[in-house]
C-alpha positions in Angstrom: 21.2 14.6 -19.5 18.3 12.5 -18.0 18.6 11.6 -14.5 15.9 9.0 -13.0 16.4 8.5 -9.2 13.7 5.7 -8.1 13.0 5.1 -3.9 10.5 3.7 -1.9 11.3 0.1 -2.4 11.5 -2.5 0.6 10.7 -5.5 1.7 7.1 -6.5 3.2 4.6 -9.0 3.8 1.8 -10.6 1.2 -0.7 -8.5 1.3 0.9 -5.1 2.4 1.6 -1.7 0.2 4.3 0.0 -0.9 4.7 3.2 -2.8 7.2 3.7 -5.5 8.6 7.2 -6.5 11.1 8.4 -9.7 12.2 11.9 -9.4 13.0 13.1 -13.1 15.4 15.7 -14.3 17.1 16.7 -16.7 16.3 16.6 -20.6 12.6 14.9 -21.4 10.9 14.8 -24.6 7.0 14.9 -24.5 7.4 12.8 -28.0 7.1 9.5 -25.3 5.5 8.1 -22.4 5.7 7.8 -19.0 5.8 3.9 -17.4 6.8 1.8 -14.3 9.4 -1.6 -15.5 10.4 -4.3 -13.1 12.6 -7.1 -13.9 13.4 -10.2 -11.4 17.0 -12.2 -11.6 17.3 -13.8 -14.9 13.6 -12.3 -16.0 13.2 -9.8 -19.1 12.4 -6.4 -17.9 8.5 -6.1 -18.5 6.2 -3.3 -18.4 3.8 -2.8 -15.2 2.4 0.5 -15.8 2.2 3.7 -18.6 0.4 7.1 -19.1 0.1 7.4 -22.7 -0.2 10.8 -24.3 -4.4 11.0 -24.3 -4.2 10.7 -20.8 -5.0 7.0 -20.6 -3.3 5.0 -18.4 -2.4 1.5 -19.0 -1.6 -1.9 -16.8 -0.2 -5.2 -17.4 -2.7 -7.8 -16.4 -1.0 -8.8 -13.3 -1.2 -5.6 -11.3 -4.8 -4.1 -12.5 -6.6 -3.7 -9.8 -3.7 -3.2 -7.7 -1.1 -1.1 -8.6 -2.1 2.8 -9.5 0.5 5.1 -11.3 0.3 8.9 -10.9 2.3 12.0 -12.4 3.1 15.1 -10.5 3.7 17.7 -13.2 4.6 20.1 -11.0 7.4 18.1 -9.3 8.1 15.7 -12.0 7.6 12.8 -10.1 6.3 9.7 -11.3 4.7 7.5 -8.7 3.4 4.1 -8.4 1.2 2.5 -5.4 1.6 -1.0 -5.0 -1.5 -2.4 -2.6 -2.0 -6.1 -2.1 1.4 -7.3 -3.3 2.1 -10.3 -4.0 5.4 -12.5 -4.1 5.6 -12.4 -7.6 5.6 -8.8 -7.7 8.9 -9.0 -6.1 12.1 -7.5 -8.3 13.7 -4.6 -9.3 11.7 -1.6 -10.4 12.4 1.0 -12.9 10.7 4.4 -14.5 11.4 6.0 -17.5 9.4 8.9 -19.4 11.0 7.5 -22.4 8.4 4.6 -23.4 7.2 4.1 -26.7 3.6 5.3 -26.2 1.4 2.5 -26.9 4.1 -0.1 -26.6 6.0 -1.5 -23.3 9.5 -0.7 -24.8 12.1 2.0 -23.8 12.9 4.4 -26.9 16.8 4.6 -25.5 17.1 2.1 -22.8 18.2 5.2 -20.1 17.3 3.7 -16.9 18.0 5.2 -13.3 19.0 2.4 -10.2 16.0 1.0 -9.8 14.6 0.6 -6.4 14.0 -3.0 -5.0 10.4 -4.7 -4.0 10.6 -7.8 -1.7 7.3 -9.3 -0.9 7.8 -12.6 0.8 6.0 -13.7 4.0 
């Protein structure tokens, strides 16, 4: 079964960094993508991040610039640095190596925990 731990949430100031790490194990399938979801109180879960399969990486709008997702294959870790936050990046955060490449969607909906981002001065 797929197990997705996420950690290196927190709370910090405007302006400061964070980085965000999912372990993954268990049963993957290289038919999907790898991405980075957040989700605020009573806000849809929306995309922030993907690797499709070419290689290309992908952001939403509001982070480009600012947010930079990796992959160790070696470890299986999927990572995302957060630099210059902002409040409204604040919310839950969620990986999955299940996304629909080319799409923001989750093929099964299997999320881990989440870890939490707080950015508030």
């Amino acid at each position: 079964a797929l197990q997705l731990t996420e950690s290196g949430g927190g709370s910090v100031q405007p302006g400061g960094s964070l980085r965000l790490s999912c372990e993954i194990s268990g049963s993957t399938s290289s038919r999907y993508c790898m991405g980075w979801f957040r989700n605020d109180l009573g806000y849809q879960r929306e995309g922030v991040a993907r690797i499709d399969h070419d290689g290309s990486i992908v952001y939403a709008d509001s982070v480009k610039g600012r947010f930079t997702i990796s992959h160790d294959d070696a470890k299986n870790i999927l990572s995302l640095q957060m630099s210059s936050l902002k409040p409204e990046d604040s919310g839950m955060y969620y990986c999955t190596p299940e996304v629909l490449c080319g799409s923001w969607y989750s093929a099964f909906g299997n999320w881990g925990q989440g870890t939490q981002v707080t950015v508030s001065a």
